[in-house]
BAMI-751352 format. One record per atom (N, C-alpha, C, O, CB): x, y, z negated. Coordinates in steps of 0.02 Angstrom, whole numbers, plus 32768, in hexadecimal, padded with zeros to 4 digits. Each point is the difference from the previous one (the first is absolute). Glycine has a CB too. Example, Ala and Ser with C-alpha at 12.3 -4.5 7.8 and 13.67 -1.06 7.14 Angstrom:
<recs>
82947EE47E7A7FD3803B8000802D803C800080347FFF7FDF7F6D7FC67FE3804D80708062802A803B7FFD7FD980377FDB801980377FF880227FA98074
</recs>
This chain:
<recs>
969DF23A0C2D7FE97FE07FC37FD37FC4800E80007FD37FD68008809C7FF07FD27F8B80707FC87FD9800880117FB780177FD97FD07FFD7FE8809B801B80927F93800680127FD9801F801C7FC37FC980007FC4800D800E809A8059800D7FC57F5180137FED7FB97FBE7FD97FF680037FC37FF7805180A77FD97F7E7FAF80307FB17FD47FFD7FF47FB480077FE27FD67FDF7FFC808D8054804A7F9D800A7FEE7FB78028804B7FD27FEE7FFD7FC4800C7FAA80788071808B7FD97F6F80267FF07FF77FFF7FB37FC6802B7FD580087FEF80B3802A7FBC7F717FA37FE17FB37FD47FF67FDE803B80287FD480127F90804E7F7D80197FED80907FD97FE5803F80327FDE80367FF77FCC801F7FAD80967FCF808E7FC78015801B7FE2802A80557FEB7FF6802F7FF380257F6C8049801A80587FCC7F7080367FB17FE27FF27FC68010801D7FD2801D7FF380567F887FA07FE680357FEA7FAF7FFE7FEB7FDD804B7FF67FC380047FD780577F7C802E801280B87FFF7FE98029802B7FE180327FF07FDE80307FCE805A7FA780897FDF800F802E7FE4801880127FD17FCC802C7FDB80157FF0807F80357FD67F997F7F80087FC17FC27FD57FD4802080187FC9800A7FF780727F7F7FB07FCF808E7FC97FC18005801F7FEB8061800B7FC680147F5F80777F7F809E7FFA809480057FE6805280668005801080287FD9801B7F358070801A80A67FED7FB1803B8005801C80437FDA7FD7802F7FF580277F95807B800A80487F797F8980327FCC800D7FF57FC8801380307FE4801A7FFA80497FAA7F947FAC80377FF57FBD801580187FFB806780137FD080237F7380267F5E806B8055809080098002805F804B7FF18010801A7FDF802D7F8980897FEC80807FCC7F9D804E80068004800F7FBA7FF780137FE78035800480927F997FE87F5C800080197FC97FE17FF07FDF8035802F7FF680267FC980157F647FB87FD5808D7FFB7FCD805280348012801E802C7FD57FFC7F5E80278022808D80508013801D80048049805D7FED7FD7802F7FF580267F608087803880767F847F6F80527FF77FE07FFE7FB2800880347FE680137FDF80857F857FA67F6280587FFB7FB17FF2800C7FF7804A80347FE1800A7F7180047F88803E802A809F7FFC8010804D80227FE180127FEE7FCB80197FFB808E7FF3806C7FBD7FED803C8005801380227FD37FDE803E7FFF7FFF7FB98067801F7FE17F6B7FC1802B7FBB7FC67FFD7FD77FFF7FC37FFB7FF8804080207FD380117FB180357FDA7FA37FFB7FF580057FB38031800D7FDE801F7F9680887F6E80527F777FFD7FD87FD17FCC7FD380027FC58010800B8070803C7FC17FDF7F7E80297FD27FB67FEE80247FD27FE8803D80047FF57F7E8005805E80187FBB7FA0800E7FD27FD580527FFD801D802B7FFC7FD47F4E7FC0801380998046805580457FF380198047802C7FE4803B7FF7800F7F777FE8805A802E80587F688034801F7FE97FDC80287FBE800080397FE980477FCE80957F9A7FB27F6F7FFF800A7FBA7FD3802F7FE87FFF800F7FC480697FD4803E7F67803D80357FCF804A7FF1802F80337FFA7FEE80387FEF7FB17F987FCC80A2802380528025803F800480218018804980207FE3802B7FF680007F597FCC807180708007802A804D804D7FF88003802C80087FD77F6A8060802B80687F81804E8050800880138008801A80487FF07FDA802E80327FC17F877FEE809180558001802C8054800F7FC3802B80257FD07FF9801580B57FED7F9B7F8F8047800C7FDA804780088013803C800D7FD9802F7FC27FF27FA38027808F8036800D802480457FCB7FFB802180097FF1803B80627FFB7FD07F5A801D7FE47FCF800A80257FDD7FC680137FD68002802C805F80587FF27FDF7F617FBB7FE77FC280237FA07FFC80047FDC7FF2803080AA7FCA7F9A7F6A80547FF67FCC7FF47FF57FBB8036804B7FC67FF6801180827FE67F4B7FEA805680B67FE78018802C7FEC7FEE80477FD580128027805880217F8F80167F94804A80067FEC80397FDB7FC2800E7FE97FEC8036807A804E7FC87F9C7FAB7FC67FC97FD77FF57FB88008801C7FD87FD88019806C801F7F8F7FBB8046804B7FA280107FEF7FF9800880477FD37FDF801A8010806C7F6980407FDB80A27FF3801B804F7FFF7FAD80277FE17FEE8033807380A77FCB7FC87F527FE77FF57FB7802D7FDC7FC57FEE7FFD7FCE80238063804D7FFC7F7F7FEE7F9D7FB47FE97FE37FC87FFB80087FD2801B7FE180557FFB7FF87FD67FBD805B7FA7800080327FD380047FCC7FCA801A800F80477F8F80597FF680437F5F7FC27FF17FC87FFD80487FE67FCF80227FF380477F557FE180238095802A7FDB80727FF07FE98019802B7FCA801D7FF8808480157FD27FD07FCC80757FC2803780367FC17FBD80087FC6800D800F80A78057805C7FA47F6A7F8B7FA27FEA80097FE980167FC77FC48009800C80357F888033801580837F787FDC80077FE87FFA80547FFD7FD080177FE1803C7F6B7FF4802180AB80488014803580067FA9801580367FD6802B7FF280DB7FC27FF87F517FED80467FBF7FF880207FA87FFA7FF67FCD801B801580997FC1800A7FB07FE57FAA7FD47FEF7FD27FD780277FF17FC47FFF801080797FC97FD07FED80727FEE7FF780337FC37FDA803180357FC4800D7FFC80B47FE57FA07FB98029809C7FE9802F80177FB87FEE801C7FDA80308008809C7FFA80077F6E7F8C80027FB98001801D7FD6800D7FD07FCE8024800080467F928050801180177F707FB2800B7FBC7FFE80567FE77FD280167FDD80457F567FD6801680B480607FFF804F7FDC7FDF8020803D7FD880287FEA80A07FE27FC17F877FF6807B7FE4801B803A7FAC7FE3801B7FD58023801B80B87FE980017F6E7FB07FD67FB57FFB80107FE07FFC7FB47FC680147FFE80467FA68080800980367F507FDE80277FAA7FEE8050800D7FC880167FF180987F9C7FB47FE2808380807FDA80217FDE7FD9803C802E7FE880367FEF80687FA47FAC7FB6800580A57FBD800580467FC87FFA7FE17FDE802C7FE780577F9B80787FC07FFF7FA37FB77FDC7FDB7FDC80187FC67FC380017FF3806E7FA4802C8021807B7FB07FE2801E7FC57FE1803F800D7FCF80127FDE80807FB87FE27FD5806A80857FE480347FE07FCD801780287FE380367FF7807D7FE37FD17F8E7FAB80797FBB800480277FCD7FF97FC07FD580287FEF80547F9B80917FE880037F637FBB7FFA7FC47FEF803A7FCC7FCF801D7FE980507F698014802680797FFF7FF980467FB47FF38029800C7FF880237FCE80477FD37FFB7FAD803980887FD4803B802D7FB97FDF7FE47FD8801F7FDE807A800180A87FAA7FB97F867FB97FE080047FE5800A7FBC7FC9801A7FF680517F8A8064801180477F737FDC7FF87FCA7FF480387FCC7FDA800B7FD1804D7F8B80488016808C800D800380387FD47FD1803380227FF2802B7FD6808A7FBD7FFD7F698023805F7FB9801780257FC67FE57FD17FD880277FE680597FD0809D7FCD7FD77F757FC37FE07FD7800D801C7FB87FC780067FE980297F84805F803980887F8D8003800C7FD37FF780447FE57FFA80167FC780347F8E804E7FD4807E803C7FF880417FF47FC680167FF67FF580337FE0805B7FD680527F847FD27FE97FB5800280057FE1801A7FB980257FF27FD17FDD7FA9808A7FBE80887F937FE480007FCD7FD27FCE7FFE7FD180028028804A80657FCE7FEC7F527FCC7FBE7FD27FFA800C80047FCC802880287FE77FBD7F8F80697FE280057F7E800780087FC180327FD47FE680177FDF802E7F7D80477FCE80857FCE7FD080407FE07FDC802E80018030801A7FCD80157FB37FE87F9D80448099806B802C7FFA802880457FDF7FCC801C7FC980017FA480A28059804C7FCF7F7D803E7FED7FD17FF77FAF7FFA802E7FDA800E7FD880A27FA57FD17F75803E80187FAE7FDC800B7FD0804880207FCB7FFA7F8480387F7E803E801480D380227FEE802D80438007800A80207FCB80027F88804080188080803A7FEE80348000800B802D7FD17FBC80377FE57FFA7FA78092805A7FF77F927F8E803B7FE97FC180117FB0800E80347FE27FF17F9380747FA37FF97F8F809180017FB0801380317FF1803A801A7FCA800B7F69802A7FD2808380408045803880058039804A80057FF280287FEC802B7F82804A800A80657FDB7FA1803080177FDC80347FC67FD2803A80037FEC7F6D8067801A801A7F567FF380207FCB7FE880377FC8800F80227FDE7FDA7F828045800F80567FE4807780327FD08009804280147FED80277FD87FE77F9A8000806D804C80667FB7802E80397FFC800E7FFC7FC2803C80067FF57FA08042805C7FFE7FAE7F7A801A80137FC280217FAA7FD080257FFC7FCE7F6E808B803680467F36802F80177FB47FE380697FFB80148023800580327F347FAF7FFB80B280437FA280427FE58009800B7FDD803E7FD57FDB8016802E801C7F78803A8013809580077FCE80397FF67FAD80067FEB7FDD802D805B80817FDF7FD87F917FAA800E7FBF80007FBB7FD17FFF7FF97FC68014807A805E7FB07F5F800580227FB77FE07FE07FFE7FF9804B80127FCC801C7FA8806D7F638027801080AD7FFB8000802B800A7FBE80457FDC7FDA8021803380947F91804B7FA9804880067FB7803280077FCE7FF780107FD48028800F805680057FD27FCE7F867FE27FB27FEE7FB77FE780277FF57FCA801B8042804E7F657FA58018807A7FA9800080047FFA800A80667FD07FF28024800780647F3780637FC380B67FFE7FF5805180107FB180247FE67FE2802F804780A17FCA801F7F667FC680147FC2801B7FC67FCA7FEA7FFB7FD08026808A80537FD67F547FDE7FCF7FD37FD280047FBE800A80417FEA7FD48025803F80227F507FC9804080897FC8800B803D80127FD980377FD87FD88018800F809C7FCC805E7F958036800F7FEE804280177FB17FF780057FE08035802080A37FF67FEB7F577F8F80117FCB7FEC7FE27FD680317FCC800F801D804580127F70801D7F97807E7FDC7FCF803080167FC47FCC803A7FEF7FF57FCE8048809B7FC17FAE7F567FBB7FEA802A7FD380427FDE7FDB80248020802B7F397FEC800980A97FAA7FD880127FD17FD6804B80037FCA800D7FE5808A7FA37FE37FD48077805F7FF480577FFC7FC37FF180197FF07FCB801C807F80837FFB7F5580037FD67FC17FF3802C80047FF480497FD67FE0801E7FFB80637F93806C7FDD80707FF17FFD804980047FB9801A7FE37FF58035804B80807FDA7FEC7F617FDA80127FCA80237FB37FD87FD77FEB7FCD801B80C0803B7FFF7F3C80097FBD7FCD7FD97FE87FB9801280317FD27FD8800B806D80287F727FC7803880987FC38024802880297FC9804F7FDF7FF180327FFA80C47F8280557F3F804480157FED80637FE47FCA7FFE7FD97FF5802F809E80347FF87F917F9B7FA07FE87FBD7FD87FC9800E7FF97FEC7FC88011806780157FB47F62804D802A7FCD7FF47FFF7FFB8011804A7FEC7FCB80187FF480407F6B8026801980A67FE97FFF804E80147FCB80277FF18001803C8014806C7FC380267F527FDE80327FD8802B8024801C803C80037FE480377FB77FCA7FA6805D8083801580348016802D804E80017FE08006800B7FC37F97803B807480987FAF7FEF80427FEE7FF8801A80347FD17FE780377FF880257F90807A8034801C7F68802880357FC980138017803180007FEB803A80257FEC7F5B7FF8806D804880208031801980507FE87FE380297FE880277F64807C7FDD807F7FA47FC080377FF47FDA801B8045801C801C800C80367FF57F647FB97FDD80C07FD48025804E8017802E80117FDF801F802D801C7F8D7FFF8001806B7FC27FAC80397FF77FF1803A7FD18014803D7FFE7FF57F80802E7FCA80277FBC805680377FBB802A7FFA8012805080137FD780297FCD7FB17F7B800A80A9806A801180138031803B803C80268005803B7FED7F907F8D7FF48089802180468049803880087FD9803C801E800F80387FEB80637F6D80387F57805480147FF8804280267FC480167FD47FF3803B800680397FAB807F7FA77FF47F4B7FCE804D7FC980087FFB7FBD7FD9801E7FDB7FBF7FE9806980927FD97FA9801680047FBB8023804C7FF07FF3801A7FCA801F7F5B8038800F80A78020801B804180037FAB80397FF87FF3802F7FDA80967F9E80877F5380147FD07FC9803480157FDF800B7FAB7FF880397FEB7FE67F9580B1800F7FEB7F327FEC7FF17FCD8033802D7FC77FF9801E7FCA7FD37F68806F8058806E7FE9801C80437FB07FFB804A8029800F80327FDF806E7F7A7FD17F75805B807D7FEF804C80177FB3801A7FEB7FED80377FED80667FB4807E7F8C7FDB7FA07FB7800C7FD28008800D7FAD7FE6802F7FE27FE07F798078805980317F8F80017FFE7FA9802D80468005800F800D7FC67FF47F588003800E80BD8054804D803B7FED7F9E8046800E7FE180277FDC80FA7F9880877F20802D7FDA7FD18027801D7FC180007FCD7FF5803D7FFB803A7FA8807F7FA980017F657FC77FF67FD28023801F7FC07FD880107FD57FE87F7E80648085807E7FB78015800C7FBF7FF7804C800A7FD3801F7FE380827F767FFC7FE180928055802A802C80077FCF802F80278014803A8005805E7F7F7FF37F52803980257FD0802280247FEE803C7FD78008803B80107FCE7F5C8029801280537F8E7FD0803D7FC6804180317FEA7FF180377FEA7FA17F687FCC80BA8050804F802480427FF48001802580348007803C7FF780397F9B7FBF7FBC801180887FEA803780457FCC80227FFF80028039801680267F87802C7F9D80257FA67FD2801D80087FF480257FCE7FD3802A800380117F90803E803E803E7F8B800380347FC0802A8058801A7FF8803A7FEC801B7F3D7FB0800E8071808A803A803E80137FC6802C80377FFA803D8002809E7F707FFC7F3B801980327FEB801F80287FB780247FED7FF180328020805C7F8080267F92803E7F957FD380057FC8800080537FE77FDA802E801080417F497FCC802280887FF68026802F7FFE7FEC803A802C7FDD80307FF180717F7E7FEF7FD680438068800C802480257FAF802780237FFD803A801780837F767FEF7F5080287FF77FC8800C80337FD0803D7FAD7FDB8030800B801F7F2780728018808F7F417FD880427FE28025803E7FFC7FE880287FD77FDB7F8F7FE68072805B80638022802A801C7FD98032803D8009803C800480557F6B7FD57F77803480517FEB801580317FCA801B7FE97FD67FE27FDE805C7FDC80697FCC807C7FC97FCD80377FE47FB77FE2803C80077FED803B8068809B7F997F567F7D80097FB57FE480167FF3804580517FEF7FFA803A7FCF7FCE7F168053806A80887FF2803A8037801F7FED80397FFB802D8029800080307F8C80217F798060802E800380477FD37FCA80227FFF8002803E808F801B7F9A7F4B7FB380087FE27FCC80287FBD802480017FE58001803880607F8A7FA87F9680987FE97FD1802780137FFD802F803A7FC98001801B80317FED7F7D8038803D80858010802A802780097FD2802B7FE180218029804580397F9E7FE97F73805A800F7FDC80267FC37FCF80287FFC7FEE803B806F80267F7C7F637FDF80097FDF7FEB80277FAA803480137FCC7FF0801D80897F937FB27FC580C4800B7FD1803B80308013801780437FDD8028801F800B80057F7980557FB98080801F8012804180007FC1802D80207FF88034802B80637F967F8B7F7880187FD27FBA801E803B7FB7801580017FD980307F9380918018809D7F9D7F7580287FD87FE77FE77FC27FF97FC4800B7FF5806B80497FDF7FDC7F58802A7FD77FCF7FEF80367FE57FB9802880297FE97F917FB880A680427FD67F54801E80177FC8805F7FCB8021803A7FFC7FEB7F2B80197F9780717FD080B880527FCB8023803080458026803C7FF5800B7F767F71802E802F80E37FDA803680358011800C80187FB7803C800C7FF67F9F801C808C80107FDD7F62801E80257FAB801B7FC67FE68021800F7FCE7F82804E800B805E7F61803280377FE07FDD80477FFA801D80357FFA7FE27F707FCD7FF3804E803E807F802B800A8036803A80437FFC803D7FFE7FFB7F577FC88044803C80757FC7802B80447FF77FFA802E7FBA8010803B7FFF7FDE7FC980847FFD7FDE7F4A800F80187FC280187FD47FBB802780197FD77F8A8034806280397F7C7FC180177FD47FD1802F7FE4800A802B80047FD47F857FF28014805C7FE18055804F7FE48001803A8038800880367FF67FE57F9B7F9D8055802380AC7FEF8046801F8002800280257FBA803980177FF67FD17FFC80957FC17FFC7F37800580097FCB80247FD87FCF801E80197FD07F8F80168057804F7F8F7FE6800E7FD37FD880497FDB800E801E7FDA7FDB7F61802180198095801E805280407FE37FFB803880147FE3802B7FEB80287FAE7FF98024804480387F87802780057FD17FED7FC67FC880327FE97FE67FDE8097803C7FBF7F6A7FCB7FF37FE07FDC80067FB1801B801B7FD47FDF7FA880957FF080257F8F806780217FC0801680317FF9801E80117FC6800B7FA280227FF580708045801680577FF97FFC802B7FEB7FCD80357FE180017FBD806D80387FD47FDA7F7F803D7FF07FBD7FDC7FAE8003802A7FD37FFE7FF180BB7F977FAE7F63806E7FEE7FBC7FEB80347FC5803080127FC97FEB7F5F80687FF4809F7FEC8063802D7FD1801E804C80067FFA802B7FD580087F7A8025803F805F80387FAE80577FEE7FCF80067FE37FC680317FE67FE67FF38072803C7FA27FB07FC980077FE07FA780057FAA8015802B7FD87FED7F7080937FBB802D7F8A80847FF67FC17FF4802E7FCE802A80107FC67FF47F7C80617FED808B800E8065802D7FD1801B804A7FF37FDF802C7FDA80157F918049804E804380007F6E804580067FD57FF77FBC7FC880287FD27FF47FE680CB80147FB07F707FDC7FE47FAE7FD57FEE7FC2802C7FF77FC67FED7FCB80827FBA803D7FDA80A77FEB7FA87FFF80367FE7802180057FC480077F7A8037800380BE80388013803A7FE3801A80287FE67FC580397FEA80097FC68062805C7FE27FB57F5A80347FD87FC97FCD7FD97FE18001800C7FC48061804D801D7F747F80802D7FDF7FDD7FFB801C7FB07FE5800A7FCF80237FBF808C802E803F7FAC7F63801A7FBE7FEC7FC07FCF7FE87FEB7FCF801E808E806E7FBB7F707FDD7FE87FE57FC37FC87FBF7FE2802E7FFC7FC3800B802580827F6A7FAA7FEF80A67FDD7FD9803F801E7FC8801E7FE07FCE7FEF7FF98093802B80447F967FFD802D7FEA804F80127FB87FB17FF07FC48002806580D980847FBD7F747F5D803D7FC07FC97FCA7FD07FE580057FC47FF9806880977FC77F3D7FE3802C7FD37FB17FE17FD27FE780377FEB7FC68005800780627F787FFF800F80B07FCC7FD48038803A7FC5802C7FF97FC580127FA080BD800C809A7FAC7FE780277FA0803D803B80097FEE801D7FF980367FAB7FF5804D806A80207F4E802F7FF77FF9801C801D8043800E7FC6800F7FDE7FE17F998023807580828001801080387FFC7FC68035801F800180368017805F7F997FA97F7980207FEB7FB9803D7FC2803180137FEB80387FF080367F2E7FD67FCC805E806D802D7FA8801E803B800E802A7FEF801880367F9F7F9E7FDD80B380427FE6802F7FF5801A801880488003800C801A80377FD37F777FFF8028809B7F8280078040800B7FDF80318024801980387FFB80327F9A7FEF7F7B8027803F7FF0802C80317FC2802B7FE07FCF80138020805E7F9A80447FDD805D7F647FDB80357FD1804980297FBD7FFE80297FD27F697F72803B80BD804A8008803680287FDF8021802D7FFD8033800080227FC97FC77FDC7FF6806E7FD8801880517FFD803C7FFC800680207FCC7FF97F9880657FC28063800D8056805C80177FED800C7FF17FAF80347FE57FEB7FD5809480747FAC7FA47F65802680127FC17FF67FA57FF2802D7FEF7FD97FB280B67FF480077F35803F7FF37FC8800180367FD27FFF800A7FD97FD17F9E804E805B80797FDC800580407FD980308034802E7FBA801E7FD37FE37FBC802280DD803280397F29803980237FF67FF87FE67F96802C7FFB7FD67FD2808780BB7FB37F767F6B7FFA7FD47FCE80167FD57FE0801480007FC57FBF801B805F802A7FAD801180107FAB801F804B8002800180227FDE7FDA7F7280098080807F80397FCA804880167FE680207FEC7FCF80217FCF7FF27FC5807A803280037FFE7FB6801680157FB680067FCB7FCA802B7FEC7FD87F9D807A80437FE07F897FFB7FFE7FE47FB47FF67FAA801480037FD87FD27FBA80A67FE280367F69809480067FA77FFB80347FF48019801B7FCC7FEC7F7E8010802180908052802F802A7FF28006805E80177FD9803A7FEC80097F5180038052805680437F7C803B80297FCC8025800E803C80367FE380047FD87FE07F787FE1806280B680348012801B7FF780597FFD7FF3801C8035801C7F6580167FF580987F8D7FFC803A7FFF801F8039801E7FE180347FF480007F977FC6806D804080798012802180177FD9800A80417FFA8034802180637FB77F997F867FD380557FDE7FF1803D7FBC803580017FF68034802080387F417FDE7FAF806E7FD77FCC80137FE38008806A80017FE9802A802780127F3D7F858021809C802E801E806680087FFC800A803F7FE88036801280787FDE7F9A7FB97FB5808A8002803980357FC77FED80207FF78027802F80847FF27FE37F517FB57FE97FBA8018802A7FE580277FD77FE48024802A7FFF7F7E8014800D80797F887FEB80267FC58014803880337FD6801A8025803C7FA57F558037805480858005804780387FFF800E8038800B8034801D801F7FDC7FAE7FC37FAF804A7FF2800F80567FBE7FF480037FE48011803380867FC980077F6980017F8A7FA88009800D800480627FE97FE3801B802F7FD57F3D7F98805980D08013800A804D7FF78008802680217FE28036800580397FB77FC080307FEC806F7FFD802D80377FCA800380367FED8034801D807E7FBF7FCC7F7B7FC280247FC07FFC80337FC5804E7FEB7FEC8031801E801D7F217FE37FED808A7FA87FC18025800C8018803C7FE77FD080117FDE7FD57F998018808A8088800380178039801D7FF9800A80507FCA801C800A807F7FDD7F937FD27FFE80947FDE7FFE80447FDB80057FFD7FEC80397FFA80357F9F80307FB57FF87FD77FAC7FE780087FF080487FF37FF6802C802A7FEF7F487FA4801B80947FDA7FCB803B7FFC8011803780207FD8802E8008800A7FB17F9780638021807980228044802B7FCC8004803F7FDE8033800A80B67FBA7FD97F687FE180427FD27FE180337FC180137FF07FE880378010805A7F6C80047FAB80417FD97FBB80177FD87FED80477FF57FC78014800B804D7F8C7FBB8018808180267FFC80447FEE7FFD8027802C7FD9802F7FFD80537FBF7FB58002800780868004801F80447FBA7FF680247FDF802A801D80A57FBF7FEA7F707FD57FEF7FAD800080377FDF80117FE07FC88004801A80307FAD8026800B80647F7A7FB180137FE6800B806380127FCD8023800180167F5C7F77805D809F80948019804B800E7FE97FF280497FCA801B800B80AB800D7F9D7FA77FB4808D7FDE800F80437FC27FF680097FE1801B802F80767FD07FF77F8A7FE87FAC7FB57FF37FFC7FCE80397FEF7FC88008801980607F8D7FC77FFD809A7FE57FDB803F7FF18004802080387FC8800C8017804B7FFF7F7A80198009808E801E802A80347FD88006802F7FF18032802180707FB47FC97F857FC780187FD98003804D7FB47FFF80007FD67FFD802D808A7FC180017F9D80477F8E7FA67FFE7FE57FFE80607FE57FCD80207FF380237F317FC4803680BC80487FFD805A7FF68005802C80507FE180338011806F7FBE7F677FDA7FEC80A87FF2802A80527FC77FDC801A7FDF801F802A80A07FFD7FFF7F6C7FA17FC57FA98007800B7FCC802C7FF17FC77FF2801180527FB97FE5
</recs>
């Protein structure tokens, strides 16, 4: 009977994910663009054959994988941190956390509006602080090797406070008696964060790193207002490129099949992912 339950649930879940997956991998297998009128016409796999010999997808296939991988490192070293501080008892604690909670809660777009002006050249503060020291622009958006780094900060300052919300979470879970007992057996508080808080808490930052490496390996509207994926593409996502496609270049059969080969990546990936975070428990429990 219980299984009848979920059964709404998982209409609409194949209405909202699963015909749009079906309909892409069928476009996959079709030419349509302006060249045939927006209408799908089989081609035998061309568009596939295409993609495997498309230096501009695995560079950006590359791309994706650095900004999802150093976002969400960075994120969840900080979000330990902060979410430690939050645990703390002071006063207006609540209206602290609640102030933490804000980047997380601003729309993206405001957001990487308010990053691309910061880093703006001439105008953003940073380049105005380089101009009052008379020291040289940076031009960080016009730059190929830290213009990438600049949207890993704006992804990282947004996406931090939902890690640390999960991990947050996780640490008033930890019952007070275990660090009390710990430090009458002449515990300090860097071995009780060592052998009781982190192996407590990792379930909780496991889920925080599948969640997020799953959001930042599809990392579009960031990436489209801070650089368009410049200078010279080398900030340009998979969902980005498969965009550009679609909608400047109307080539949409094209377009379907990086849509299912950015899916299949981050299927792997998180397969990957999933596996090191299982041998990772593995080897922190026979410790």
């Amino acid at each position: 009977m219980y299984p009848i339950l979920l059964l709404p649930a998982l209409i609409l879940l194949f209405g909202v994910f699963g015909i749009p997956i079906v309909r892409y991998i069928w476009l996959s297998f079709h030419t349509s663009s302006v060249l045939t009128d927006l209408l799908p016409i089989p081609n035998n796999g061309a568009n596939w054959i295409r993609l495997f010999s498309d230096s501009r997808f695995w560079q950006d296939a590359i791309q994706t994988f650095r900004f999802a991988i150093s976002s969400v490192i960075l994120e969840i070293l900080i979000a330990i941190s902060i979410a430690i501080l939050l645990n703390q008892t002071f006063k207006n604690r609540g209206i602290v956390r609640t102030i933490t909670l804000l980047p997380w809660a601003l729309p993206t777009t405001i957001m990487a509006l308010s990053w691309r002006w910061i880093f703006n050249t001439p105008y953003g503060p940073i380049e105005q602080i380089l101009t009052l020291f008379h020291l040289n622009s940076i031009n960080i958006l016009s730059s190929p090797k830290i213009a990438w780094f600049a949207t890993v900060i704006a992804d990282v300052w947004k996406t931090t406070p939902f890690i640390a919300l999960i991990i947050l979470a996780g640490l008033q879970t930890i019952p007070e008696d275990l660090y009390e007992a710990f430090k009458l057996e002449g515990g300090n508080e860097f071995s009780a964060f060592q052998k009781i808080t982190l192996p407590l808490l990792q379930p909780y930052i496991f889920l925080g790193l599948l969640f997020r490496f799953a959001q930042a390996f599809g990392v579009f509207d960031l990436i489209q207002i801070m650089t368009g994926g410049g200078p010279a593409s080398t900030t340009e996502s998979l969902s980005l490129y498969a965009y550009l496609n679609a909608l400047r270049y109307l080539d949409f059969g094209y377009s379907s099949t990086i849509i299912i080969a950015t899916f299949i990546l981050m299927i792997i990936f998180s397969l990957f992912t999933w596996i090191l975070i299982r041998q990772t428990k593995s080897l922190l429990s026979i410790r």
